[in-house]
ChimeraX commands (.cxc) that place a marker at each C-alpha (Angstrom):
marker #1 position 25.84,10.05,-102.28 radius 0.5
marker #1 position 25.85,10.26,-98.61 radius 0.5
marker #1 position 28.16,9.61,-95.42 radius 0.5
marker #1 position 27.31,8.23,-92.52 radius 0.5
marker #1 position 28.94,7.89,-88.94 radius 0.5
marker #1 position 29.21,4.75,-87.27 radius 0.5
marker #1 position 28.79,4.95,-83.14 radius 0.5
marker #1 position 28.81,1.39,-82.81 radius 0.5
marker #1 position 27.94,-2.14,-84.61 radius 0.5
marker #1 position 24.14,-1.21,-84.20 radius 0.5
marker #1 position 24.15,2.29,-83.90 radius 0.5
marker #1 position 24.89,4.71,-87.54 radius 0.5
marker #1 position 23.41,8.29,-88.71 radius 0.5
marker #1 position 23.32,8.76,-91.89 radius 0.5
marker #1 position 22.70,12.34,-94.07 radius 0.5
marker #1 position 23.37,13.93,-97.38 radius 0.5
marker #1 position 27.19,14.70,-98.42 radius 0.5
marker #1 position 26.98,17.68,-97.79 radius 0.5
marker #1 position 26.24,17.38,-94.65 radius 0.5
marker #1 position 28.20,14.64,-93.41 radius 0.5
marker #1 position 30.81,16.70,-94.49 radius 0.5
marker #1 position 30.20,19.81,-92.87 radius 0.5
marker #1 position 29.94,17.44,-89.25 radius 0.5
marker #1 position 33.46,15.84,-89.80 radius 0.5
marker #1 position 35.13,19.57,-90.88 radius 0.5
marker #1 position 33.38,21.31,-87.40 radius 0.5
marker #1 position 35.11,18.15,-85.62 radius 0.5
marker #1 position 38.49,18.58,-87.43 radius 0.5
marker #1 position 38.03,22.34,-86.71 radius 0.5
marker #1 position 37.57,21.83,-83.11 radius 0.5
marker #1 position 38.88,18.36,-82.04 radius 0.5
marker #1 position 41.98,18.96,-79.46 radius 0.5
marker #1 position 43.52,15.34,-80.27 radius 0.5
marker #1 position 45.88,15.91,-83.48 radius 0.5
marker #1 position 45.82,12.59,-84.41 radius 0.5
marker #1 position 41.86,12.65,-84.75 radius 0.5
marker #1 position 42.35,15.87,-86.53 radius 0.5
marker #1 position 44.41,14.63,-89.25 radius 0.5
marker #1 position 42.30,11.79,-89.31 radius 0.5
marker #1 position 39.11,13.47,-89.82 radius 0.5
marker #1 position 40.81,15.97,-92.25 radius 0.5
marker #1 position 41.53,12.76,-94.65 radius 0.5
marker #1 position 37.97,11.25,-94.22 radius 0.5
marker #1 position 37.19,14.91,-95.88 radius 0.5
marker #1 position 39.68,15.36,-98.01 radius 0.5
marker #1 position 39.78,11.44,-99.74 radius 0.5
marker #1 position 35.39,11.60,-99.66 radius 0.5
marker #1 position 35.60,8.33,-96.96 radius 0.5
marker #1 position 32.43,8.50,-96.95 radius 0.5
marker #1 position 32.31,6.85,-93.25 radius 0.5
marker #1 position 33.47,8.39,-89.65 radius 0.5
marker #1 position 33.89,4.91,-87.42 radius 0.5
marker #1 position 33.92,5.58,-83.49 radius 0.5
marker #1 position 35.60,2.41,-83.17 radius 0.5
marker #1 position 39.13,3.61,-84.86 radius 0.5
marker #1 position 39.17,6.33,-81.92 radius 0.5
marker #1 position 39.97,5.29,-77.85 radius 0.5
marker #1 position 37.64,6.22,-75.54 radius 0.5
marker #1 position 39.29,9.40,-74.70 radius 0.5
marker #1 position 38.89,10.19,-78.46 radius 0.5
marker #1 position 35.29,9.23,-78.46 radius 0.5
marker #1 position 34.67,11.46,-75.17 radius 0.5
marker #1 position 35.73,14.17,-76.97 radius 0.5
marker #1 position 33.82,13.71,-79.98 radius 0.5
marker #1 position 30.32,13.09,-78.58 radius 0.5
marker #1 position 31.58,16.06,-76.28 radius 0.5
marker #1 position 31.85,18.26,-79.91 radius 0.5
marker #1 position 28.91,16.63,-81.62 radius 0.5
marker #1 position 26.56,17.89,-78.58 radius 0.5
marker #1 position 27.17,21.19,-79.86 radius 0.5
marker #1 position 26.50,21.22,-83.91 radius 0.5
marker #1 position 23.13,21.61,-83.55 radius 0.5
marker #1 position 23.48,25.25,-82.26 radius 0.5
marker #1 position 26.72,25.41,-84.47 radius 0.5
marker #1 position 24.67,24.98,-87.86 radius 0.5
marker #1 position 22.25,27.08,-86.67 radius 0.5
marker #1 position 24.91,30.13,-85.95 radius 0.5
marker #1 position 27.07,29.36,-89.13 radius 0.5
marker #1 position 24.31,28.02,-91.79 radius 0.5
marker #1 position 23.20,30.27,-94.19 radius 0.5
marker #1 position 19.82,31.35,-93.52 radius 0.5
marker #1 position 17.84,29.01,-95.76 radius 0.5
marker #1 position 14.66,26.51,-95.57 radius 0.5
marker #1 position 17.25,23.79,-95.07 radius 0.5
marker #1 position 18.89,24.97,-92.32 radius 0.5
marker #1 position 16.20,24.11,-89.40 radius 0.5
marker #1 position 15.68,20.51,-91.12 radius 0.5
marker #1 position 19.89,20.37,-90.55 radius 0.5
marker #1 position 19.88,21.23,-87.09 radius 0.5
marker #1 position 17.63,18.70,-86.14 radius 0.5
marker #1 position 19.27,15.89,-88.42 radius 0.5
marker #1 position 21.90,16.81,-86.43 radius 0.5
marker #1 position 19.92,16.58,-82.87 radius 0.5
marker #1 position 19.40,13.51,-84.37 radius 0.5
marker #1 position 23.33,12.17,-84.38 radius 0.5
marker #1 position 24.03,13.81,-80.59 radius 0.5
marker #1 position 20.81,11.81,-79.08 radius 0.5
marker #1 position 22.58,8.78,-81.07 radius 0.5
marker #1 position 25.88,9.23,-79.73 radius 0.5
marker #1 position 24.71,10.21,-76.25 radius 0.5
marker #1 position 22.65,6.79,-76.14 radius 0.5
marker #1 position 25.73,4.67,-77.11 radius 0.5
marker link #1:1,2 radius 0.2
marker link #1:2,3 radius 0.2
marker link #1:3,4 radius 0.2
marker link #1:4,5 radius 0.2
marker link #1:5,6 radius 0.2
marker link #1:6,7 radius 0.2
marker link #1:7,8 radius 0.2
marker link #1:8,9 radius 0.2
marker link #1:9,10 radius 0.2
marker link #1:10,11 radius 0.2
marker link #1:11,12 radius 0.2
marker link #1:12,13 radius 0.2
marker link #1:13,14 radius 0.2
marker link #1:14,15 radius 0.2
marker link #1:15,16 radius 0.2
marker link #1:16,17 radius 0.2
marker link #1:17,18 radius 0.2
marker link #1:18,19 radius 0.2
marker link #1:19,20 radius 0.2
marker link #1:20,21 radius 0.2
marker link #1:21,22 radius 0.2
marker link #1:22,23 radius 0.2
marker link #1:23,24 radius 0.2
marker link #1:24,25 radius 0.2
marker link #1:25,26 radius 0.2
marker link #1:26,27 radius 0.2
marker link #1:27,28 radius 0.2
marker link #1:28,29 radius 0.2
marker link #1:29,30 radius 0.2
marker link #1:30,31 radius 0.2
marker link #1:31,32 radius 0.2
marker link #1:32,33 radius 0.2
marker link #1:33,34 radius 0.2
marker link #1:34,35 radius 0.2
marker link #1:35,36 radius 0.2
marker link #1:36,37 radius 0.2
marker link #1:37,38 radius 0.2
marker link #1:38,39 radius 0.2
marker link #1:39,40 radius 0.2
marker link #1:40,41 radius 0.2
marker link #1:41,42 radius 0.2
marker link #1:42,43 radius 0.2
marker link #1:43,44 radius 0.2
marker link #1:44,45 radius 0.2
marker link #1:45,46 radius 0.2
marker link #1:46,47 radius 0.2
marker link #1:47,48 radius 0.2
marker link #1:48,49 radius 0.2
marker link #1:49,50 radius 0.2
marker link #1:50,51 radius 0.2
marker link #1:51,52 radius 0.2
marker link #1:52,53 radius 0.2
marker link #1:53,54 radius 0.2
marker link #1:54,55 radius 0.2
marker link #1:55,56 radius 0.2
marker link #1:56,57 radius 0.2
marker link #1:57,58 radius 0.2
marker link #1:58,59 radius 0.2
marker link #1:59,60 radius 0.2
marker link #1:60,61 radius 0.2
marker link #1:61,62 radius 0.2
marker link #1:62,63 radius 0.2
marker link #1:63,64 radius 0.2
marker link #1:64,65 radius 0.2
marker link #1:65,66 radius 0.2
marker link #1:66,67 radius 0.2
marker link #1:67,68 radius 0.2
marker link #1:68,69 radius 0.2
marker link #1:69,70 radius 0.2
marker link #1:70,71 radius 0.2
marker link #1:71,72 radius 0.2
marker link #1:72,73 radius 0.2
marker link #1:73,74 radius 0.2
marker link #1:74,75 radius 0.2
marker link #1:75,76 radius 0.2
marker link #1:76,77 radius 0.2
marker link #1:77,78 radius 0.2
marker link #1:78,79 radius 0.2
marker link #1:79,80 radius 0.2
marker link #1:80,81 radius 0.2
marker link #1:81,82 radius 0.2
marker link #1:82,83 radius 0.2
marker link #1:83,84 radius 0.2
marker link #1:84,85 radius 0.2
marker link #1:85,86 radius 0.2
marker link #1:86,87 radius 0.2
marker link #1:87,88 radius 0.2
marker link #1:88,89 radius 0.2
marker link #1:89,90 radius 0.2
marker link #1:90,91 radius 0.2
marker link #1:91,92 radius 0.2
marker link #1:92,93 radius 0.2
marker link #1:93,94 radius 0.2
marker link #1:94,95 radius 0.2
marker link #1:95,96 radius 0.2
marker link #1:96,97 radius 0.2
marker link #1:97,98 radius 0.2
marker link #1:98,99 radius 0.2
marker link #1:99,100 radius 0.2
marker link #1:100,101 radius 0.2
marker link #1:101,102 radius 0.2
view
């Protein structure tokens, strides 16, 4: 099973559970709204399965793509050193060109 965010009607990324996870607890970590917080920290919690940019305002969505920009060099700091940590990091270069483009 995977999760996958939605940036817009035309736009997803989708990865591995595991994975999709680890992006939406880094953006509950980090995220300064507390609404989005608590938000994210259900999609985790309940195993949504989807993050949707459209249930956040643009402000919200600022400061997500604003977080997302820097997960690449996150999972490459907090990762455990494994094979599957470069292929992770650029999955995840991956989701910040998405989000960048829409």
């Amino acid at each position: 099973m995977g999760g996958t965010v939605f940036v817009s009607d035309q736009a997803r990324w989708s990865d591995k559970s595991s994975v999709f996870y680890w992006v939406v607890d880094r953006l509950a970590e980090q995220v300064t709204d507390d609404d989005v917080a608590k938000q994210l920290r259900e999609i985790s919690e309940f195993n949504v399965g989807m993050l949707m940019f459209d249930e956040f305002t643009p402000d919200q969505r600022r400061e997500l793509v604003a977080l997302i920009a820097a997960l690449p060099q996150t999972a490459l700091a907090q990762l455990p050193d494994t094979p599957a940590r470069e292929p992770i990091a650029t999955r995840l270069t991956e989701l910040v060109q998405l989000v960048e483009s829409t």
